[in-house]
Structure formats: structure tokens, C-alpha cells
C-alpha positions as CSV (number, residue, x, y, z in Angstrom):
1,X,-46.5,80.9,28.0
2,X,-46.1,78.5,25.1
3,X,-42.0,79.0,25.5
4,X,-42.4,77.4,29.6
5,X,-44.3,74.8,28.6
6,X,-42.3,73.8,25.8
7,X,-38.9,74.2,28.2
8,X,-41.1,72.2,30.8
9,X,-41.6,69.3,28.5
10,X,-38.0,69.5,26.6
11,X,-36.5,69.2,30.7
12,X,-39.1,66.1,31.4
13,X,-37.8,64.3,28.1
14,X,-34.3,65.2,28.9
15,X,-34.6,63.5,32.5
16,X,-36.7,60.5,30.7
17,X,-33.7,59.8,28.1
18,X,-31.3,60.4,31.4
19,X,-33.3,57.8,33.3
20,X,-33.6,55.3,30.4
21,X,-29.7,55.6,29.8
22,X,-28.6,55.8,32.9
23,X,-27.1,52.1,33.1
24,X,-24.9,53.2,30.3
25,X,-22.7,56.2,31.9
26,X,-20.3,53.7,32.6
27,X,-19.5,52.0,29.8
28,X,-19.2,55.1,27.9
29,X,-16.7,56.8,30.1
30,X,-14.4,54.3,30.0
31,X,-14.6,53.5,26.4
32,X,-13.9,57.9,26.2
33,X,-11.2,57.1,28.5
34,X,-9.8,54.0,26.2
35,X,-10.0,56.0,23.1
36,X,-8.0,58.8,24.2
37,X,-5.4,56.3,26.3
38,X,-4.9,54.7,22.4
39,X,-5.3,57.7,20.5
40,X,-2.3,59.4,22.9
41,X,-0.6,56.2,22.7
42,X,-0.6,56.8,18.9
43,X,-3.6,54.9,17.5
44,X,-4.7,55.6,15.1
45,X,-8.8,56.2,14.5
46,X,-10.0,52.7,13.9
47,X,-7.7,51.4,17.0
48,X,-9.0,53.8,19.6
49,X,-12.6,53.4,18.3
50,X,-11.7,49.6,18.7
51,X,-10.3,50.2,21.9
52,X,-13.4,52.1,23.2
53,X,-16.1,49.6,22.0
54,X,-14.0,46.9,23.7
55,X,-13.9,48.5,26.6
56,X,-17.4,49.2,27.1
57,X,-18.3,45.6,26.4
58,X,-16.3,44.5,28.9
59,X,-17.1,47.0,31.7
60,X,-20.6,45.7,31.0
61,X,-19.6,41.9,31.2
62,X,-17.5,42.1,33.8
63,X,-20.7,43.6,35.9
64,X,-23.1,41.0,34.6
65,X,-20.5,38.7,35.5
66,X,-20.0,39.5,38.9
67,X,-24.1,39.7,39.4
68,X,-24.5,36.6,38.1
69,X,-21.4,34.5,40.3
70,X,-21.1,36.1,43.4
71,X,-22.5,35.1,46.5
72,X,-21.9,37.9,48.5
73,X,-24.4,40.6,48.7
74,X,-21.6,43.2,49.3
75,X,-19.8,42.0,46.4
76,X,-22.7,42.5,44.4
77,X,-23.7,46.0,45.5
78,X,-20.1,46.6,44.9
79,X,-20.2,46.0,41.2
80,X,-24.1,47.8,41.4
81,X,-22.4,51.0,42.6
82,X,-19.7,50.9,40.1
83,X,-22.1,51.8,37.9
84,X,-24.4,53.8,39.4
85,X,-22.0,56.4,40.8
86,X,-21.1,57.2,36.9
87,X,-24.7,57.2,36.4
88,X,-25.6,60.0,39.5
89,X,-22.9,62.0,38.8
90,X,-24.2,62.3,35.1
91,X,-28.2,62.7,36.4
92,X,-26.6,65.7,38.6
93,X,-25.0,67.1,36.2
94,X,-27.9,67.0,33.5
95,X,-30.4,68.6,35.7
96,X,-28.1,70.9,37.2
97,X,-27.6,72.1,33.5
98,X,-30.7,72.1,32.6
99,X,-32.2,74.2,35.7
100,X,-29.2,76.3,36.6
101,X,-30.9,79.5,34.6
102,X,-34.1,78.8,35.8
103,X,-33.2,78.3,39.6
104,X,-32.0,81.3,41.7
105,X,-31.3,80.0,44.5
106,X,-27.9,77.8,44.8
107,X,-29.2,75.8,48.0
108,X,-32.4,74.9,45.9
109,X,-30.4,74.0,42.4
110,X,-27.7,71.8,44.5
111,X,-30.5,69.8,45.5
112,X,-32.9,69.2,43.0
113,X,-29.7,68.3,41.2
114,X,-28.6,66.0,44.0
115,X,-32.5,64.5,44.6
116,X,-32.2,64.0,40.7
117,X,-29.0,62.4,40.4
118,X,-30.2,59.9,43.5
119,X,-33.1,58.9,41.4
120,X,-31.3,58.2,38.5
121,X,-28.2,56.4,40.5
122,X,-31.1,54.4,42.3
123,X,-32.3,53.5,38.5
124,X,-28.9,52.3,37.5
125,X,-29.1,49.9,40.0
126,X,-32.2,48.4,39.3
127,X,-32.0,48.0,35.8
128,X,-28.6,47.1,36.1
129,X,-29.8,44.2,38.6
130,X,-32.8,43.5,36.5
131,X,-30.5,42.8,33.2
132,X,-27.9,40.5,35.4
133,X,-31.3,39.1,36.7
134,X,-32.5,38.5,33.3
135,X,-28.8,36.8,31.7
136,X,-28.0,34.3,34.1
137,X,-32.0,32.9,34.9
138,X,-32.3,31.8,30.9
């Protein structure tokens, strides 16, 4: 009994952190995808870790940016969904993980994992929003 709790809790923490750090799937797959652009380019460490950190910054900026000047609503659930696809596609992929031994059924574990990733995509965007909010109203 004290084994299903504990895997209980250790799943609610692991889709608390996945929540919390949603906003930054992004960022980190495209600084990944930098690093190993300069690193097979050549790079050496320090220039692909550069590359990557660079990256992410600007994936970031680019997204406040585009909250914070454009008009459009489209054009600003466009750059909202840039980074929340990253981020459902990760909450999917976590819970799908995280469940797939304790889930029989494949119906049932494709959507808890779907319902999961929704919820985390749908957080993305708000604190995404919330942060561009929060920038440009200083």
C-alpha cells in the first residue's frame, strides 16, 4: 500500500513540475536543436552551449515580442501556440510515461495522456500570456 501511494504522489509532483515548466519546452528544444546544429557544424563545446543559450533567449524574446506589438489577436495566438504545442506534446509524453505500466487499456492511456497534455498546452498559454502581460505593462 505504502509503494501506490508513494507512485501516486511521485506521478502528482511529476505533472506539478510538468505544469510549472511547461512554458519552457520551447526554448529548450531549440536551444538542443542549436547545440547539435553547431556541434555537427564543428563547434566546439563552449560554442554549441553558446549557441543553445542564445537560442532559447531569443525563442523567448521573440514571443514576448510579438505579445507585446501585435495587434492582431491571430497573430498573437499564433506566437501563443508556438509554444504551447512543444509544451502538450511534452505533457503527453510525460504522462503517457508515467502511466503506461499502470494503464491496460490503450484507449484509456491515449487519453489521459491527451487530456494531460491539453491541460498543460492550455497552461503554456496562460503563463506565457501572463509573462508578455507582465513585460510590456511596466
Amino acid at each position: 500500500m505504502t509503494l501506490i501511494l508513494l507512485a501516486f504522489a511521485l506521478t502528482i509532483a511529476a505533472c506539478v513540475i510538468a505544469y510549472n515548466l511547461a512554458v519552457y519546452a520551447l526554448p529548450v528544444m531549440a536551444g538542443i536543436s542549436a547545440a547539435q546544429l553547431a556541434w555537427g557544424a564543428g563547434a566546439g563545446i563552449l560554442i554549441s552551449g553558446l549557441a543553445a543559450i542564445a537560442t532559447a533567449v531569443l525563442s523567448v524574446a521573440f514571443v514576448i515580442l510579438a505579445l507585446g506589438f501585435a495587434k492582431n489577436p491571430v497573430l498573437r495566438l499564433f506566437a501563443l501556440a508556438l509554444f504551447a504545442v512543444p509544451a502538450t506534446i511534452a505533457g503527453y509524453a510525460l504522462v503517457y510515461g508515467i502511466t503506461k505500466n499502470a494503464v491496460d487499456s490503450g484507449l484509456a492511456l491515449n487519453l489521459l495522456g491527451g487530456v494531460a497534455g491539453l491541460i498543460i498546452g492550455v497552461s503554456a498559454i496562460v503563463n506565457l500570456n501572463a509573462l508578455g502581460e507582465s513585460v510590456f505593462s511596466r
